[in-house]
C-alpha positions in Angstrom: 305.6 -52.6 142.2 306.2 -50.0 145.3 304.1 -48.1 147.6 304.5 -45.1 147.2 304.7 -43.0 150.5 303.2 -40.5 153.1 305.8 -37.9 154.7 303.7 -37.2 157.8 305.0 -35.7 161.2 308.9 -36.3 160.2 309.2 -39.2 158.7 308.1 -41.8 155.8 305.0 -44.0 156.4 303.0 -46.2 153.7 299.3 -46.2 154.4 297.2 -49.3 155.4 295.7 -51.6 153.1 295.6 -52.0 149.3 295.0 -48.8 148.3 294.9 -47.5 144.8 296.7 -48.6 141.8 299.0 -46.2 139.9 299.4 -46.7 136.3 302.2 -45.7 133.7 299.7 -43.3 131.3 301.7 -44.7 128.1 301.7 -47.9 128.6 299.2 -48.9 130.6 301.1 -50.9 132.8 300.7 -50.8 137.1 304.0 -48.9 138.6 302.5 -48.2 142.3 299.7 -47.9 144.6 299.2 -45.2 147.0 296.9 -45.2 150.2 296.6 -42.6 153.3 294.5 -45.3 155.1 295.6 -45.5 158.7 296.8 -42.3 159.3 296.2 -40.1 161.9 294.9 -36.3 160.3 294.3 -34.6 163.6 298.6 -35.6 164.5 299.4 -34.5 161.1 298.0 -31.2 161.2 299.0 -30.9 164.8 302.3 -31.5 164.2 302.6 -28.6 161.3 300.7 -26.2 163.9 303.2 -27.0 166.8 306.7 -27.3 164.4 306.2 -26.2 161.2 304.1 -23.1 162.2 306.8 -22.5 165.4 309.8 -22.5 163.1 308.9 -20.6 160.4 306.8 -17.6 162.4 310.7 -17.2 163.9 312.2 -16.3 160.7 312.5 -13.1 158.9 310.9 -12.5 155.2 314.8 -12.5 154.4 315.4 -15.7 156.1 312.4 -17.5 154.5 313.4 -16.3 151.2 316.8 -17.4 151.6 315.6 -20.6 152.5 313.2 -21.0 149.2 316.5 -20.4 147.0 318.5 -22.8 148.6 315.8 -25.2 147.9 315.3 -24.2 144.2 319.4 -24.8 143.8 319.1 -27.9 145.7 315.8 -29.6 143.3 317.9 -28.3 140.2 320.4 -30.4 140.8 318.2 -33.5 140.7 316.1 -33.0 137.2 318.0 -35.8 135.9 315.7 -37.9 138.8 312.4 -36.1 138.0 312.3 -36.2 134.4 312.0 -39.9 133.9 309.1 -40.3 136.3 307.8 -37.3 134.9 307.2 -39.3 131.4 305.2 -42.0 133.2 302.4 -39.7 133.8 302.4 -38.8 129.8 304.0 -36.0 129.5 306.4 -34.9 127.1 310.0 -33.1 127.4 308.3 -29.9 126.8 305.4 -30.7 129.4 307.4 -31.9 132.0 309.6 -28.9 131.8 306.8 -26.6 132.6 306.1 -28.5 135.2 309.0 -29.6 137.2 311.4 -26.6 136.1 308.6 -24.1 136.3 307.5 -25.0 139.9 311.4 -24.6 140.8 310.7 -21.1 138.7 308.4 -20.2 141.3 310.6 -21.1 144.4 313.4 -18.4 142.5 310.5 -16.1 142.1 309.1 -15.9 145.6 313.0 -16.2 146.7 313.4 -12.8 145.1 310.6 -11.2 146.5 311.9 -11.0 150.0 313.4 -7.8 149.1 309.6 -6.4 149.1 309.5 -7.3 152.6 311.6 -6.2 156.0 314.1 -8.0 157.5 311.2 -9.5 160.5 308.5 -12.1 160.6 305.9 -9.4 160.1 305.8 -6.8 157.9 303.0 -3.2 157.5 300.6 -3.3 155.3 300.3 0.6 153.3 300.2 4.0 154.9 300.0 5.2 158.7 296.8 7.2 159.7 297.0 10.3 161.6 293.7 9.9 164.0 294.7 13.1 165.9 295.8 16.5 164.9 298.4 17.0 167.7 299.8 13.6 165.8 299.6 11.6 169.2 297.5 9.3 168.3 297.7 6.5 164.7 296.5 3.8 162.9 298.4 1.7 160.6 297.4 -2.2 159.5 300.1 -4.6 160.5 300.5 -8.7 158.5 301.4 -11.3 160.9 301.6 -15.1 159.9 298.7 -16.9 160.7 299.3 -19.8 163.3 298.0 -22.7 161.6 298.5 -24.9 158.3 298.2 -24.1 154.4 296.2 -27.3 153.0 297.0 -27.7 149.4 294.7 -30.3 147.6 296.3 -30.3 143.8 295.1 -31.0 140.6 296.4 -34.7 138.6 297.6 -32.8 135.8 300.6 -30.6 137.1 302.3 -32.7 140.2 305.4 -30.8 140.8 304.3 -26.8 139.9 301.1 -27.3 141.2 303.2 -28.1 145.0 305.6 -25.9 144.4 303.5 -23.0 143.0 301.5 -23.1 146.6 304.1 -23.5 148.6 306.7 -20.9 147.8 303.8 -18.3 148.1 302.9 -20.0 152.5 306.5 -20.7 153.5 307.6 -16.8 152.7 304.3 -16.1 154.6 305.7 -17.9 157.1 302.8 -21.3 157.2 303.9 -24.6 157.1 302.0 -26.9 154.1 300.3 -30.1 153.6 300.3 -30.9 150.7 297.5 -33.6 149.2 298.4 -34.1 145.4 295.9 -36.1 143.5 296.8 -39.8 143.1 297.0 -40.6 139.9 300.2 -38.7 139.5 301.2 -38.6 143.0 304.3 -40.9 142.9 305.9 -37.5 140.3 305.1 -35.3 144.0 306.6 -38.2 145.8 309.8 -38.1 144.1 310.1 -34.2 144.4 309.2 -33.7 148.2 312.0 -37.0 148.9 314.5 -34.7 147.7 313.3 -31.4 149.6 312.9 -33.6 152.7 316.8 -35.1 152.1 318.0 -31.5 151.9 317.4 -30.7 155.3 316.7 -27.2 154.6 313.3 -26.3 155.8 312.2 -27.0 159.0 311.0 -29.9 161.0 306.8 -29.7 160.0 307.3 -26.9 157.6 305.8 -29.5 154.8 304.3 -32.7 154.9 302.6 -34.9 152.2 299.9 -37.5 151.7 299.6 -39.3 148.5 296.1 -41.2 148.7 292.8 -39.7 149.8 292.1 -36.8 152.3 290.5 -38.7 154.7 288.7 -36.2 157.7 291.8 -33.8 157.0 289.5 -31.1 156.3 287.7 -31.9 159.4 290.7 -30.9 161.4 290.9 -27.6 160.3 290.5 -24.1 162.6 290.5 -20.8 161.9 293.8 -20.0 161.3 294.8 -22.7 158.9 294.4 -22.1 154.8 292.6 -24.2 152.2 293.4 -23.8 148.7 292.3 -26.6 145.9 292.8 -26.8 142.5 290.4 -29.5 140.6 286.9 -29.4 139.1 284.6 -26.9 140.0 281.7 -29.6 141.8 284.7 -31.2 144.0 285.7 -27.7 145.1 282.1 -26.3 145.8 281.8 -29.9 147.8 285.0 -29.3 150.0 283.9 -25.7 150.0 280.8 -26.4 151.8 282.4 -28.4 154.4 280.8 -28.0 157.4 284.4 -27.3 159.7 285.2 -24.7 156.8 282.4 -22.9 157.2 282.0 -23.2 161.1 285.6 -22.0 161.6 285.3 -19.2 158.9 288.3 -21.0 156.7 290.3 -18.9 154.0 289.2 -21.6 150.8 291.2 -20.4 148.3 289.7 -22.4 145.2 291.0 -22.7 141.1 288.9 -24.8 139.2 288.9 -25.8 136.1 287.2 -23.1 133.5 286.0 -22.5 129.8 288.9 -20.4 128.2 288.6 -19.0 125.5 290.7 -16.7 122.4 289.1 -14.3 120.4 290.5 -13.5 116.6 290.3 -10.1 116.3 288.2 -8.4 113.4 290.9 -6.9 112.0 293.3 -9.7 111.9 293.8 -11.3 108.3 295.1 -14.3 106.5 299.0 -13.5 105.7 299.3 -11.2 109.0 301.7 -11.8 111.3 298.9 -12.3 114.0 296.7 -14.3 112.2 299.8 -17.0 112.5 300.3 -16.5 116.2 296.9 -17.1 116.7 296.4 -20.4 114.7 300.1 -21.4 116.9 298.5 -20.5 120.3 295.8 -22.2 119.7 297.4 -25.3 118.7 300.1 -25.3 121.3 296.8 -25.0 124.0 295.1 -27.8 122.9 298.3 -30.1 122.7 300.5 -29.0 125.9 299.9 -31.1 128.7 297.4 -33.0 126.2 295.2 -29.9 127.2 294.6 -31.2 130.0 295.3 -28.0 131.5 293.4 -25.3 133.7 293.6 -22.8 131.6 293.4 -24.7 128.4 291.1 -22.9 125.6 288.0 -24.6 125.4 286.3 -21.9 123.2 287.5 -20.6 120.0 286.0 -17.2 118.6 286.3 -16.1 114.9 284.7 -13.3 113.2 282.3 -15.1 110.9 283.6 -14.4 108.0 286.8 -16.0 108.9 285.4 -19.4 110.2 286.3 -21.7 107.0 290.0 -20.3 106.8 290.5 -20.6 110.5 289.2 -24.8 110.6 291.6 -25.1 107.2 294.6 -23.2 109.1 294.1 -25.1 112.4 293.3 -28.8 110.8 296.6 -28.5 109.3 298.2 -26.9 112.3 297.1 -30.2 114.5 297.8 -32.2 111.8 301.5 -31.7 112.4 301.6 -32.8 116.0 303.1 -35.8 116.6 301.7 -38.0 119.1 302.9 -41.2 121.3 305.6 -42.2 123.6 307.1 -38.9 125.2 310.5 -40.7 125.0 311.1 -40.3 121.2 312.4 -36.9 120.7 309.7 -36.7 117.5 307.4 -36.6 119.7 304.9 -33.1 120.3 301.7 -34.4 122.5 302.1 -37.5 125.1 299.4 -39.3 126.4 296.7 -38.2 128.8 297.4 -38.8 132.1 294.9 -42.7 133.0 292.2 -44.2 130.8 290.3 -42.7 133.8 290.5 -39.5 132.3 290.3 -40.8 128.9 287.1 -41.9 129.6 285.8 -38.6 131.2 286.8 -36.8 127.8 285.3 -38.9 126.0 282.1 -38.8 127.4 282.0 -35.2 127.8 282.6 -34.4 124.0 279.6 -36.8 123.4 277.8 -34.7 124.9 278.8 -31.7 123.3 277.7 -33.3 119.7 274.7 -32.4 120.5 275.1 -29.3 119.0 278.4 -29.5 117.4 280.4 -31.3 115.1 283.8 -32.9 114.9 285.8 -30.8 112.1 289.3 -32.5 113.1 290.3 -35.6 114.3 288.7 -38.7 115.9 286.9 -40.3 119.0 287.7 -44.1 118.0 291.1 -43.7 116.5 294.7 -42.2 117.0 298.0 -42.4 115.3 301.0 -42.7 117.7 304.4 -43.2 117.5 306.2 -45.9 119.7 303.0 -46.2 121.7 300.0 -48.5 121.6 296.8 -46.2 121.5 294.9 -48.4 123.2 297.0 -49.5 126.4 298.4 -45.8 126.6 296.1 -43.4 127.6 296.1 -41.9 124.2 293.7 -39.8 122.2 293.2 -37.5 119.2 293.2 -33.8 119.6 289.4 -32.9 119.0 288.3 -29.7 117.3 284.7 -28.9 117.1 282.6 -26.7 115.4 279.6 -24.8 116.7 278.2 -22.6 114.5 274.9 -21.7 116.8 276.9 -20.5 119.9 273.8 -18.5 121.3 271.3 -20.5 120.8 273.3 -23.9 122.3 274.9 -23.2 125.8 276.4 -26.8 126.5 279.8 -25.8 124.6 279.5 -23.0 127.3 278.9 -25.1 130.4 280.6 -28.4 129.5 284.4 -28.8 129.6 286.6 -31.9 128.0 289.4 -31.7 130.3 291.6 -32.7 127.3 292.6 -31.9 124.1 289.4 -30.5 122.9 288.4 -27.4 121.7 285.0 -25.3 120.5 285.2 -23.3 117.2 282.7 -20.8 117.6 281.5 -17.5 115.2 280.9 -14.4 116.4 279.5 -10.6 114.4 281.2 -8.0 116.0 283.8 -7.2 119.2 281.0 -6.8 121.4 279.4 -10.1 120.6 282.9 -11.5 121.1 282.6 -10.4 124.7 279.1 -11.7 125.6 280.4 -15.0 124.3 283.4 -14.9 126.1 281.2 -14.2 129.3 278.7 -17.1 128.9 281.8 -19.1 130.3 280.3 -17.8 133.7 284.1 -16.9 134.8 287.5 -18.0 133.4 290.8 -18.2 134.9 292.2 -16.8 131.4 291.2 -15.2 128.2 293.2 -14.2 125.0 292.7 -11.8 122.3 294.7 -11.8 119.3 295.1 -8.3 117.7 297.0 -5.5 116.2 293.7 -3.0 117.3 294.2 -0.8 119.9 291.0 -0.1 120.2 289.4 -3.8 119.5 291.8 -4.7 122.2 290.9 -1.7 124.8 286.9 -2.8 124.4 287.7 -6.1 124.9 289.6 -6.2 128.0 287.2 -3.5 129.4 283.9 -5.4 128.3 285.1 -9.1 129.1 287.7 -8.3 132.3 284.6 -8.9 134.8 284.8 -12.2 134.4 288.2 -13.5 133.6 291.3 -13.7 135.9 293.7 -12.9 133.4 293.4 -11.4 129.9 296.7 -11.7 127.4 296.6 -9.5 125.0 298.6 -10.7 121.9 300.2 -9.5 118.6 303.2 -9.0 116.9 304.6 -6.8 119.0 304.9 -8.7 122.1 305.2 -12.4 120.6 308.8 -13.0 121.0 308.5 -12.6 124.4 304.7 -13.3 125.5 304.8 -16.7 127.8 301.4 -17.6 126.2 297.6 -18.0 127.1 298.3 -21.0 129.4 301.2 -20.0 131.6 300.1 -18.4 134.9 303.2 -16.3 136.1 304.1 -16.2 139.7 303.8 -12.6 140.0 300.7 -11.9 138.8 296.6 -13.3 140.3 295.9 -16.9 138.8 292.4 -17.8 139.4 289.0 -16.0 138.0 285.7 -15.3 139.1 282.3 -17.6 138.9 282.8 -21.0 137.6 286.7 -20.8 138.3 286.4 -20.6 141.9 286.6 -16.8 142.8 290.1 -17.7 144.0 293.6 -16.2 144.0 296.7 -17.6 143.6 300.3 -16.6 143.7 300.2 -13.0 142.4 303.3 -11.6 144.2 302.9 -9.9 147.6 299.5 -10.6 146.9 299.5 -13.6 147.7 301.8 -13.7 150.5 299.1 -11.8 152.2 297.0 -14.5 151.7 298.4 -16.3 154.5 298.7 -13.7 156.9 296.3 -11.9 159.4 296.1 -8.2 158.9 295.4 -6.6 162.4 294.6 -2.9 162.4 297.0 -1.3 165.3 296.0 2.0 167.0 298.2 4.2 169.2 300.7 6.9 169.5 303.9 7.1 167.1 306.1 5.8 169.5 304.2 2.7 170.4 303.6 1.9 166.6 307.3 2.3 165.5 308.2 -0.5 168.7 305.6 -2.5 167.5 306.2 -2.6 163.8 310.4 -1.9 163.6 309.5 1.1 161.5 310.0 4.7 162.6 306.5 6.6 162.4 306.3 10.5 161.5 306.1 12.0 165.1 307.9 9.7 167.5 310.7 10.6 169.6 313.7 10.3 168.0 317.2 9.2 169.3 319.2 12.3 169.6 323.0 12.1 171.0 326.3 13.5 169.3 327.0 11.1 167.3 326.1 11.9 163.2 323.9 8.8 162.1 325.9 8.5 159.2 329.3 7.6 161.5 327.0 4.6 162.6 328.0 0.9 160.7 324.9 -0.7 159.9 324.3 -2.9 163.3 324.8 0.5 165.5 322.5 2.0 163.7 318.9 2.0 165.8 315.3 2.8 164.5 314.7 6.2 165.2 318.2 7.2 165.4 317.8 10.9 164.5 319.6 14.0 163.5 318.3 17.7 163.7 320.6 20.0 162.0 321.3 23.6 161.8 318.9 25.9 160.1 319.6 27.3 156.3 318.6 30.5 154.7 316.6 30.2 151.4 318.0 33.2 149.6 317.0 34.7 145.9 320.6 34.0 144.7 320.2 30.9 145.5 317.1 30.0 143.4 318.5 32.1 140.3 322.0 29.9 140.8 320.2 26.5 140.8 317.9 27.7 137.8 320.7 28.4 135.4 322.2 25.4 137.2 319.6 23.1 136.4 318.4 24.3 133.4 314.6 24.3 135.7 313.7 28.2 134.6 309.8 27.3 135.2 307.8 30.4 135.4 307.4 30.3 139.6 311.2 30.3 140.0 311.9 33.4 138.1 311.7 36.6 140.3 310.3 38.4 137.0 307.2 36.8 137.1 303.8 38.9 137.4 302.7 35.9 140.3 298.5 37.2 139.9 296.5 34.5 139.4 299.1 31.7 140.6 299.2 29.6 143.4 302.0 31.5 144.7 302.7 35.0 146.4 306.5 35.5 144.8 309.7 33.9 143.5 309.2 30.3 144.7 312.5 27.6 145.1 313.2 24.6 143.3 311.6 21.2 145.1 315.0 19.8 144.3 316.6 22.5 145.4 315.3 22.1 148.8 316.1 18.5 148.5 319.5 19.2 147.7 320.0 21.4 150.7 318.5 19.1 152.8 321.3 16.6 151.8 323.8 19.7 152.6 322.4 20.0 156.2 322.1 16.1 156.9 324.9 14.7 155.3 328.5 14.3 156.7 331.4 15.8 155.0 335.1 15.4 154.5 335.8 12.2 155.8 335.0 8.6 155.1 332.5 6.9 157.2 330.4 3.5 157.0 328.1 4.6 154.3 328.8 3.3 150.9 326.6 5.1 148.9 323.3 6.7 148.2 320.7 4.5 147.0 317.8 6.3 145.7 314.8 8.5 146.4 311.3 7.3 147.4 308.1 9.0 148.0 309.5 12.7 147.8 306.8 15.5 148.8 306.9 18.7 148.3 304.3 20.0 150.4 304.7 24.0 151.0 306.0 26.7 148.8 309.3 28.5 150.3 310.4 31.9 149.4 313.2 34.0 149.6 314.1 35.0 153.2 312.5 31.3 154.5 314.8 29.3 157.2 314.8 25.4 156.4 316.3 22.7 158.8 316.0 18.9 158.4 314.7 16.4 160.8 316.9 13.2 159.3 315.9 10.0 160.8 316.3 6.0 161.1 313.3 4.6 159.5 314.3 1.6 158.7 317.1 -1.2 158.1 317.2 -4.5 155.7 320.2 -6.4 155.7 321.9 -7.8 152.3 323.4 -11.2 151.8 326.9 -11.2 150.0 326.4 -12.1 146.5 330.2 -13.2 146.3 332.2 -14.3 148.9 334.6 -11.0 148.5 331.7 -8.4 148.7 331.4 -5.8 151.8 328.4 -6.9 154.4 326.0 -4.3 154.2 322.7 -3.0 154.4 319.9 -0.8 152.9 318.9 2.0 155.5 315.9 3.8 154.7 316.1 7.3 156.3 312.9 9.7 157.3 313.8 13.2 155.9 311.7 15.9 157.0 312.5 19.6 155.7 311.0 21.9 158.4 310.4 25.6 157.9 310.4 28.4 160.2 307.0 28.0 161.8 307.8 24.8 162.3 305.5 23.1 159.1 306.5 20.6 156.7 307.8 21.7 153.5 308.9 18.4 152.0 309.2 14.6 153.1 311.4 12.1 151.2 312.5 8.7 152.2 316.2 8.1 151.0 318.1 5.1 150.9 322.0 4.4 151.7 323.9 1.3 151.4 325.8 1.0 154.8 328.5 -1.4 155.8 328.6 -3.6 158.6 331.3 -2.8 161.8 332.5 -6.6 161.2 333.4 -8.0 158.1 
């Protein structure tokens, strides 16, 4: 038997004393024990402050995101390691790849959204403000990492994606992690950070990891560190409450455990195609992971006319799944994860039959394969029927944290949705449909109080990752009982880890500050054309004002037949009473177009590649025949590309400010456009 290990202020350290004993969930026999005793919270979250925190603030969104790839390559390499440890917690093949290849998933996710983000440590948060009308004075809101620590205390039941999940989304922030998994399965989290650690490729303090109890760690914490917790709701309200959190005002991001449920739509029959994907999902939720699983479903709605063919369908669906020793390959649904959590099941569902029955399966007894039932921490998938779901709340505040689920009837869509809601917030709820409308009324009625909603049918089936898979783009967490929290969810939650600051002053000062040209600072003028610049001479606010061009009459009636665009404003036959405009009006596009004619130069070759793309074009002032038009072509902004092969160009994206200027001087149209630009140096 081993110790399993703390990775605390660089290096490996076993805790004091006896600590607490790990057991293999199928067999029953002791592997480990784990213990933080000893150990020194205040250093620990010191040290991530002073070197994690230092090291990563330094790098670009680019750089960070880099780094999260090379560390998803580098834990692919080593599944062969994970996946045997992985079965000692109970899981299957199929549970263990959700999590250990599905928290690598989310290190390639987060990896790829660097290109959301600018090449610095900091990034703007949505549109400037014009506070003045001369247009010397703006607002804009700036993100800056915060300076102190992401505290992740994780759930028993997903060891590896739970870490990994968290800490893609606070190292592209730019925050180090600690990282408390909970100890029953720790020695899985031990095996995965030992590898990230041996790869050198974060930095010193970036992530550290204690596998016992918390100790006073959350007594350390300041106002610029980050709590998030994943576990039952009464721990998190407990470590919620903390008096440090709520002195220092502490970001508590918090995901507990929640009543899910799936709704059968009213029009959904026996023999459709999404009467079958519904008696699947709910099988597959109630068996992945042993359902012990955050987003499990706990509560089954069925029209009430449908109840009896819906417990036939689903006792033989769960009669099929094979249960026992994730090591035979006949295997569907492993073990749960200690007898500790056995036990908690068990006693929860006896409460629940108080006002339910069991319809399927069995408290006492269980079938497995390879396995002994009764050292492995084994147990019977449990569905239960309720057929008073108004008039007996316990099936809507209790939760089995296992592979137990509430059949429940229901009269109509908007019953559905009061049921649905008596869960007092859910991380996730499904509706299974082929009703556009049934579906529309449902998500609108029940999406106050769910974090997620899958909408399901035949239509999106083949491709639908389920009720139960949180995605790394999207929010996972809910309202109410499932903590009010928010994870991942894309730039979303990159934000979460970074201070947004409100910045006030003229254009000038702004675009120094955030390495983004603002409308109305001075620009760079000299003779040389912007586009003769390689990509690491170009400068923000580099800027070109060209010559002025003639909007004539010929050339509208050209670019009509040209473009096919004969809209009633650009024909000069038009009887223009009653319209928004006082004659023949041009094109948008052909303004656009004339801009590139004025900005772009001609007839040789020079270090741009290629045009990119258009975004935000404006077209904010009608011009007429007679009208001058000359561009004001800036440097907005520049985000460097890594090779994909080792033969590719270096280059960059350069974002460029065009602003097409009338005679009087006023804005007729604004457009950013993009250009690939090579680098000087190859």
């Amino acid at each position: 038997m081993y110790t399993v290990e703390n990775y605390i202020v660089g290096r490996w350290v076993k805790g004091d004393g006896d600590g607490q004993l790990l057991f293999n969930a199928v067999t029953g026999d002791p592997i480990a024990k784990a213990t933080s005793q000893g150990i020194d919270f205040a250093q620990v979250v010191h040290y991530a402050r002073n070197q994690g925190n230092t090291a990563l603030r330094k790098m670009s969104f680019h750089e960070r995101g880099l780094m999260l790839k090379a560390l998803a390559l580098h834990l692919r390499e080593h599944l062969d390691r994970f996946y045997p440890i992985s079965y000692q917690t109970g899981a299957t093949k199929a549970d263990s790849w959700v999590d250990i290849e599905g928290g690598i998933g989310n290190l390639f996710s987060y990896a790829s959204l660097r290109r959301k983000f600018p090449d610095t440590p900091y990034c703007l948060d949505g549109e400037h403000h014009s506070l003045g009308k001369a247009n010397t004075f703006m607002g804009h809101h700036l993100l800056i990492p915060k300076e102190g620590v992401a505290i992740h205390i994780n759930a028993f039941n997903f060891p590896v994606w739970g870490m990994l999940e968290k800490i893609a989304v606070n190292l592209l922030a730019g925050m180090p992690a600690i990282v408390k998994p909970a100890t029953v399965t720790c020695f899985l989290t031990e095996a995965v950070v030992k590898e990230i650690i041996a790869s050198n490729i974060l930095p010193q303090g970036a992530l550290q990891l204690i596998c016992g109890s918390a100790g006073d760690l959350l007594n350390q914490v300041c106002s610029q560190d980050v709590v998030s917790f994943t576990g039952s709701a009464s721990t998190g309200l407990m470590l919620k409450s903390g008096k440090k959190i709520l002195e220092e005002s502490v970001p508590f991001n918090m995901e507990a455990d929640s009543l899910n449920s799936i709704v059968l739509g009213e029009d959904v029959q026996p023999g459709m195609p999404e009467w079958d994907l519904f008696i699947k999902e709910v099988r597959k939720e109630m068996t992945t992971k042993s359902g012990q699983r955050c987003t499990a479903i706990r509560r089954i709605f069925v029209p009430e006319n449908k109840i009896a063919d819906v417990q036939t369908a689903l006792t033989k669906a769960l009669a099929q799944t094979i249960i026992g020793n994730p090591l035979n390959a006949t295997v569907r649904m492993g073990s749960l994860a200690g007898a500790t959590q056995r036990k908690e099941v068990k006693e929860q569902v006896n409460k629940l039959l108080a006002s339910s029955e069991i319809i399927y399966g069995s408290m006492d007894t269980v079938e497995t394969v390879d396995a002994d039932a009764v050292k492995g921490a084994f147990m019977s998938p449990i569905l239960l029927l309720n057929e008073n779901p108004f008039g007996s709340t316990d099936v809507h505040d209790i939760e089995p944290f296992g592979p137990v689920a509430t059949l429940m009837p229901y009269k109509h869509i908007e019953e559905a949705i009061v049921l649905a809601k008596m869960g007092k917030g859910s991380l996730v709820s499904s509706i299974v449909t082929a009703d556009k409308n049934i579906a529309k009324e449902y998500v609108i009625g029940a999406g106050t109080y769910h974090g997620r909603i899958l909408v399901l049918n035949e239509q999106c089936a083949k491709e639908s990752t389920g009720h139960g898979a949180p995605l790394p783009l999207l929010v996972h967490g809910g309202p109410g009982r499932a903590g009010g929290g928010e994870e991942m969810g894309g730039i979303r939650g990159v934000k979460h880890y970074m201070q947004r600051v409100a910045i006030q002053g003229s254009p000038d000062m702004i675009t120094a500050i955030s390495n983004v040209y603002q409308p109305g600072a001075t620009g760079n003028t000299n003779t040389v054309h912007p586009f003769k610049k390689y990509f690491e001479e170009l400068e923000i606010g580099d800027q070109l004002i060209t010559e002025k061009r003639m909007i004539t009459a010929a050339d509208i009636n050209s670019f009509a037949d040209l473009s096919g665009d004969h809209f009633y404003a650009h024909l000069n036959s038009t009887d223009f009473t009653g319209t928004m405009f006082e004659q023949q009006v041009a094109h948008g596009y052909l303004l656009m177009s004339m801009a590139a004619g004025l900005f772009v130069s001609s007839y040789e070759k020079n270090p741009v590649l290629l045009n990119y793309g258009i975004d935000e074009l404006r077209f904010t002032k009608p011009m007429y025949p007679g009208s001058d038009m000359h561009v004001q072509f800036t440097c907005k902004e520049k985000i460097r590309q890594e090779k994909k092969e080792i033969t590719d160009i270096d280059k960059g994206i350069v974002k460029w400010l065009v602003e097409m200027i009338d005679e009087t001087n006023e804005l007729v149209g604004i457009a950013t456009i993009l250009t690939m630009v090579a680098y000087k140096h190859q």
